[in-house]
C-alpha positions in Angstrom: 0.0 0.0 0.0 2.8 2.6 0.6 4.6 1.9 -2.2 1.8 2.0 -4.4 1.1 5.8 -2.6 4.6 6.7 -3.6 4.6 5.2 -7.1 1.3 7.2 -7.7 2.7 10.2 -6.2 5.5 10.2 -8.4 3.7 10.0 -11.1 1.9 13.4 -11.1 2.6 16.0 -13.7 1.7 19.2 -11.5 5.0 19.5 -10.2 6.2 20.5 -13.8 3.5 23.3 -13.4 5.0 27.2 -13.8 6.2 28.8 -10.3 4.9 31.0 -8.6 6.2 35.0 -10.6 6.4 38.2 -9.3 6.4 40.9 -11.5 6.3 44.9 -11.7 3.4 46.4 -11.6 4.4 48.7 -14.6 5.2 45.3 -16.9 1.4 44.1 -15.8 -0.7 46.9 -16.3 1.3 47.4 -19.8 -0.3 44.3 -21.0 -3.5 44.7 -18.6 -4.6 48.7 -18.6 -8.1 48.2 -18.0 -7.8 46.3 -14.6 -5.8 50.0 -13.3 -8.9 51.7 -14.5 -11.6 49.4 -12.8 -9.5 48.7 -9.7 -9.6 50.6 -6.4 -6.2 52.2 -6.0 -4.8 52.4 -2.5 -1.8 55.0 -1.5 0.1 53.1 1.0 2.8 54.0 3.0 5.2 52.2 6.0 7.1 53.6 8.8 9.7 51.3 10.8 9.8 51.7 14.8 12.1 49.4 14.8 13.7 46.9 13.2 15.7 44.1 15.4 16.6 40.2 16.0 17.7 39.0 12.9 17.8 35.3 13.3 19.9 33.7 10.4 19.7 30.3 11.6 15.9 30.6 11.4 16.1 33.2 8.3 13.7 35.1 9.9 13.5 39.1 11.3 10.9 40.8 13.3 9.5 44.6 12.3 7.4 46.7 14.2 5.6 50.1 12.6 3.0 51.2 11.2 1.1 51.2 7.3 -0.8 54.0 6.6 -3.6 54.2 3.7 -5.8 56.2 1.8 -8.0 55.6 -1.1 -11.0 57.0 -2.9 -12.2 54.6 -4.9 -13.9 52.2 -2.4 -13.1 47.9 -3.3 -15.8 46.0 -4.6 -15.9 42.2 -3.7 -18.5 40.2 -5.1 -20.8 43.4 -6.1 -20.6 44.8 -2.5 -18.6 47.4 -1.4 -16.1 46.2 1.5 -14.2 48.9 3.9 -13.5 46.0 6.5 -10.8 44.2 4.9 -8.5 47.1 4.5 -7.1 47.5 7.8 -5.7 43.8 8.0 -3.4 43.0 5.6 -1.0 39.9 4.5 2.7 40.1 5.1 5.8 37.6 4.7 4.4 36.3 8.4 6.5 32.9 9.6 3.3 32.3 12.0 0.2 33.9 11.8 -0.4 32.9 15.4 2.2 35.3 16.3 1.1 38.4 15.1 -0.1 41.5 16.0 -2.1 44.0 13.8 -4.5 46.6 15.3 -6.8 49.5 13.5 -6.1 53.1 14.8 -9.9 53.8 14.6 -12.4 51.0 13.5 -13.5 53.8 11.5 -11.4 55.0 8.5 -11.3 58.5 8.6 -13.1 60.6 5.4 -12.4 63.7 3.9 -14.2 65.6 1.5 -12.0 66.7 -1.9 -12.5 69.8 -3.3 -13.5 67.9 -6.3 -16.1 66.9 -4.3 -14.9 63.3 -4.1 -14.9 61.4 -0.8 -11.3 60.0 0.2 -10.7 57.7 2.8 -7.5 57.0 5.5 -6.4 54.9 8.2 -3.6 53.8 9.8 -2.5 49.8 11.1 0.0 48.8 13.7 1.7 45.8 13.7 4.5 43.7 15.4 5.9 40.7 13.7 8.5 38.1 12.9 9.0 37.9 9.1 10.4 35.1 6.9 13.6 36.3 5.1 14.2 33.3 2.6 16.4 35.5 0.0 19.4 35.0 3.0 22.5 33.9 1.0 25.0 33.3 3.5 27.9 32.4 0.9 30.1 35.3 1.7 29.4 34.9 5.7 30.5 36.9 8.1 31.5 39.4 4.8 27.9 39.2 3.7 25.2 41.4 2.4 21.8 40.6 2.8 18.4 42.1 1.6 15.8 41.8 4.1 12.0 42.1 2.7 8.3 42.9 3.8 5.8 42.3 1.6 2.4 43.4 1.4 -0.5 42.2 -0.1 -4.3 41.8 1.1 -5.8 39.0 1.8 -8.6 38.4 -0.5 -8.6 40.5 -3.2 -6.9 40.4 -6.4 -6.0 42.7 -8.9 -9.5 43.6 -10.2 -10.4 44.4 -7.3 -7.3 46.5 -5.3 -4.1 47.6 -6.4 -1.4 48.9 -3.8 0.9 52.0 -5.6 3.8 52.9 -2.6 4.0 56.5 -1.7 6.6 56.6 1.9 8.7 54.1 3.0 10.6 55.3 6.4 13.5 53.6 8.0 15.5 56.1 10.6 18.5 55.1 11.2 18.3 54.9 14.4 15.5 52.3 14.7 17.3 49.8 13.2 18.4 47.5 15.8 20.2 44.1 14.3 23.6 43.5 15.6 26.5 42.7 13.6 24.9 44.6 10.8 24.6 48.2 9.5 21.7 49.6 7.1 22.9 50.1 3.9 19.6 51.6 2.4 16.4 51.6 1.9 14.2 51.2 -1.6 10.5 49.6 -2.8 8.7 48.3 -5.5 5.0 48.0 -6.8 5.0 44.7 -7.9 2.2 41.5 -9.1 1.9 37.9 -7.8 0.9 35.5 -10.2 -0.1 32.3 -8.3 -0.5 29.4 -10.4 -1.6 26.1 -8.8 -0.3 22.4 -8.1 -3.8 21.1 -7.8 -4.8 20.7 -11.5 -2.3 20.7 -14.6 -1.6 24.3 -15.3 1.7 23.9 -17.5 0.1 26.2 -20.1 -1.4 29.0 -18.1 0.7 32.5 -17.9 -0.4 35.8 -16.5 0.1 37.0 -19.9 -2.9 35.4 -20.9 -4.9 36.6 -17.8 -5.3 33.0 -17.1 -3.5 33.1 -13.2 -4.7 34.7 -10.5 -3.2 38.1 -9.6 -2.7 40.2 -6.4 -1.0 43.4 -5.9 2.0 43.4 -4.1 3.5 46.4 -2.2 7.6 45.5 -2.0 9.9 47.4 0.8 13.5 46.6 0.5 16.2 46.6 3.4 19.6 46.7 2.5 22.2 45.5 5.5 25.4 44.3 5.2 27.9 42.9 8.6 30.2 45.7 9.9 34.0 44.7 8.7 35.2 45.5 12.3 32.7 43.7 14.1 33.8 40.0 11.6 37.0 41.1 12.5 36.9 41.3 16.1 34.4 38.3 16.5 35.5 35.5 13.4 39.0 36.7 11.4 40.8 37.3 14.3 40.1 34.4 17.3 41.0 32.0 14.1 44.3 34.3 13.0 45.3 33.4 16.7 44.7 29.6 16.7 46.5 29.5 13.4 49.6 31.4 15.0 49.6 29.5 17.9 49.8 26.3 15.9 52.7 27.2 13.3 54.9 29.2 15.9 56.1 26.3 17.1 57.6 24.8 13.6 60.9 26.9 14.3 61.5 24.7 17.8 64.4 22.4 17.8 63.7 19.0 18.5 64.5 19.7 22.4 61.1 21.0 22.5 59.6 17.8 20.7 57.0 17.2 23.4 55.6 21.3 22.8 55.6 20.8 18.5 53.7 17.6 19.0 50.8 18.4 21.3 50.6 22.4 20.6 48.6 21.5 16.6 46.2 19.2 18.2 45.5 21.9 20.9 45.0 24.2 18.4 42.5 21.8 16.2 40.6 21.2 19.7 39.9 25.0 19.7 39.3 25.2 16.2 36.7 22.4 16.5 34.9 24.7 19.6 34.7 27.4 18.0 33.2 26.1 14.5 30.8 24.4 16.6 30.1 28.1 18.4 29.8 29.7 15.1 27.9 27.4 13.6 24.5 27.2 16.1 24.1 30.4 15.0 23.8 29.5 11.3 21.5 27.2 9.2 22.6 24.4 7.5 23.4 25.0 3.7 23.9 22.8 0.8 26.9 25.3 -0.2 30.3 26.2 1.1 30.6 29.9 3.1 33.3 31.8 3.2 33.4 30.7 7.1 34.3 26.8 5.9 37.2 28.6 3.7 38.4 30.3 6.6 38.1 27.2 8.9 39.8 25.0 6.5 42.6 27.2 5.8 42.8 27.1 9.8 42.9 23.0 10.0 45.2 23.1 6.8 47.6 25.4 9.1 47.3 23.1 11.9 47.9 19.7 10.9 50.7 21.0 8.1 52.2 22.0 11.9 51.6 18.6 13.3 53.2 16.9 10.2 56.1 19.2 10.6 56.5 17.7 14.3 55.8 14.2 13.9 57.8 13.5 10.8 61.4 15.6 12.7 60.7 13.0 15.7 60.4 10.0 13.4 63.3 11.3 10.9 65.8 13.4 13.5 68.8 11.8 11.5 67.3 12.9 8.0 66.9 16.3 6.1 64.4 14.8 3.9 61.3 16.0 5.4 63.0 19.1 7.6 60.7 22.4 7.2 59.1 21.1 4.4 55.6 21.0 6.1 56.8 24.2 8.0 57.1 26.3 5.4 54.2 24.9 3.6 52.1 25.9 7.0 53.5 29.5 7.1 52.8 30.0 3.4 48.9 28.6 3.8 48.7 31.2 6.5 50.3 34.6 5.0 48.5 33.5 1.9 44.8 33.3 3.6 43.7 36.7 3.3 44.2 37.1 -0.5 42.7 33.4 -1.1 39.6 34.7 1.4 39.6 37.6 -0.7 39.8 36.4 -4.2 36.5 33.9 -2.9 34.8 37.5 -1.8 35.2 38.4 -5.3 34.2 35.4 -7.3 31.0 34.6 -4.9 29.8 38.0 -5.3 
């Protein structure tokens, strides 16, 4: 019975279905400018209090601020006109559960245009923890990251409501991750086309209007780690190991006992501290520039060992003296341009 589950389950042709696109809104409404003209257009705008607790082995951030609104032309969802869904909207959420969104009045507040048209604005608070699955940690702790919150309403779609940015507001000092500074700010109008996994769709595209569509506001965060702070905290605790573990190739072989037991010392604290480094970090199916750095350190280290083990087994040959040594020393000056040339080719 399971087997014949899995053999059936492998035998779908959904999964060859398109992906999930997302789009600009100028590219869509190109191809579609009727749906801008029948749509209800909503100003929107977001303002960061703060910004804080980036959590890279969980590739997730938490936000807190505030989304203000204002439109005129009033959504329409299934022939009735709906002001309730508009102060609750969808963001990159990790758990619903957690979340915290409140209306500043129930209300939304109405002016009267001098045109004579009615225009309509409210404000909604929220407090979150946000997926960040576009974390690339390849270039880790040298990395850049963009961090994301995306907006889009629950229920309706593109005929119905259509988000156009107006503010985006990130003061500096709100933003609160450590390790990291803010590099800048930017945002995007943007559509989701949705396709589906449920029924073959391998021929539908948004170019035919044959997806479903929703309107997408698009903040970007830019952040990148502080040099000193990977300094201080990764480049230089490993720089020391590394020393401590090819200073002792010069020894003569009166200090036999120190050359021998001073590398595997050294790969002891190389293992703790790769072990410290990495419960902070997810697992990835790619090398970072961390595992470089780590396995230039181990290279450095048991190069040293070899030095000391082969000048006690050969102490009446030159065949093997320094060799190792100088192959240790040379793995070591040579790390920073070999950690720098990977900087440059991952980019």
């Amino acid at each position: 019975m399971i087997l014949a589950g899995v053999f059936e389950r492998n035998t779908q042709d959904y999964i060859n279905n398109p992906n999930e696109e997302v789009i600009s809104a100028s590219k869509f409404f190109t191809v579609f400018p009727d749906k801008k003209k029948t749509a209800a257009v909503v100003d929107l705008g977001l303002y960061i209090d703060s910004l804080y607790d980036l959590n890279l082995s969980k590739l997730t951030f938490k936000a807190r601020g505030w989304l203000w609104y204002n439109w005129s032309t009033t959504p329409v969802t299934k022939g009735i006109k709906d002001l309730g869904p508009l102060g609750y909207f969808d963001l990159n959420f990790l758990d619903e559960v957690d979340v915290k969104q409140e209306l500043v009045v129930n209300q939304p507040h109405v002016e009267l245009k001098k045109s004579g048209e009615l225009s309509y604005w409210n404000e909604t608070s929220f407090d979150a923890k946000l997926a960040a699955p576009s974390i690339n940690l390849r270039n880790y702790p040298f990395d850049t990251q963009e961090l994301r919150i995306l907006v889009t309403h629950p229920l309706l779609s593109t005929n119905d409501l259509i988000f156009i940015i107006k503010q985006f507001r990130l003061p500096p000092r709100v933003f609160n991750i450590s390790g990291y500074r803010l590099d800048g700010i930017s945002y995007a109008d943007e559509i989701r086309a949705f396709t589906s996994n449920f029924f073959n769709s391998s021929s539908v595209s948004w170019r035919k209007d044959s997806v479903s569509t929703q309107s997408q506001a698009t903040f970007k965060i830019f952040i990148s780690r502080n040099p000193l702070t990977s300094l201080l905290e990764f480049v230089i605790p490993l720089t020391i190991v590394s020393f401590l573990a090819v200073s002792v190739v010069r020894l003569d072989l009166r200090y036999l006992e120190v050359k021998l037991t001073a590398p595997p010392a050294a790969i002891l604290s190389l293992i703790f501290l790769q072990n410290t480094y990495q419960q902070e970090l997810p697992r990835v199916s790619y090398m970072t520039c961390m595992d470089l750095m780590f396995l230039i350190a181990y290279l450095v280290c048991l190069l040293s060992f070899a030095d000391g083990l082969l000048s006690c087994l050969f102490t009446e040959s030159k065949r093997y003296q320094g060799l190792y040594a100088k192959l240790a020393c040379a793995a070591l000056a040579l790390s920073p341009l070999i950690i720098k040339s990977w900087l440059v080719v991952a980019t």
